[in-house]
One Martini backbone bead per residue (centre of mass of N, CA, C, O) as a GRO file, in nm:
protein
   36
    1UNK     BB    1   0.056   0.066  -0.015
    2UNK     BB    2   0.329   0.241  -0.008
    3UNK     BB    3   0.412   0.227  -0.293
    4UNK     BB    4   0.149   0.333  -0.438
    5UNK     BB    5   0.158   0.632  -0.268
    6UNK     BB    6   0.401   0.715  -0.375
    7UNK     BB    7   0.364   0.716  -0.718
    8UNK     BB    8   0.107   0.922  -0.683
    9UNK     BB    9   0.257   1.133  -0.579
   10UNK     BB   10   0.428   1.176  -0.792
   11UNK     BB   11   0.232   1.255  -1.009
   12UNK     BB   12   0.129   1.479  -0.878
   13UNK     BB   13   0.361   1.646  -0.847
   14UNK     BB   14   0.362   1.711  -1.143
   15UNK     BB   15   0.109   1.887  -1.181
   16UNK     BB   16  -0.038   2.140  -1.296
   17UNK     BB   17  -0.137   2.218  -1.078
   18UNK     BB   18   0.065   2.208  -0.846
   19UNK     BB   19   0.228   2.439  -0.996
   20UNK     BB   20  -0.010   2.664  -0.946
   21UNK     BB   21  -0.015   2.619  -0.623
   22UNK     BB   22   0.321   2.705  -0.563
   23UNK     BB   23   0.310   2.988  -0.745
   24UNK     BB   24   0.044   3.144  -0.591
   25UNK     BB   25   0.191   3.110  -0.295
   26UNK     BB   26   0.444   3.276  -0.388
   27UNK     BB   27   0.259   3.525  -0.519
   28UNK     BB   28   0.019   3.589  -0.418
   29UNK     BB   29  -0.240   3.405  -0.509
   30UNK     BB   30  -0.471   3.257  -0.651
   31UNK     BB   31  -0.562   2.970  -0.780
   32UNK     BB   32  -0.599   2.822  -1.095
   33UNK     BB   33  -0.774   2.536  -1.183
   34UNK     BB   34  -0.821   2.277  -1.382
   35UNK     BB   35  -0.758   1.951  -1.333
   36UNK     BB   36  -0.437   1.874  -1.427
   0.00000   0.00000   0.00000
């Protein structure tokens, strides 16, 4: 299940809202998300 996981966070870590909540957050600023 600990592997499954890692993976999946992974995956997540990657995506473009991930990037978008983290520079929104680093910006001041509301984040725009889209879903992918």
């Amino acid at each position: 299940a600990l592997e499954y996981e890692a993976h999946i966070q992974g995956i997540a870590a990657r995506s473009h809202d991930n990037r978008e909540g983290i520079s929104a957050f680093l910006e001041k600023r509301d984040a725009q998300f889209t879903g992918r």
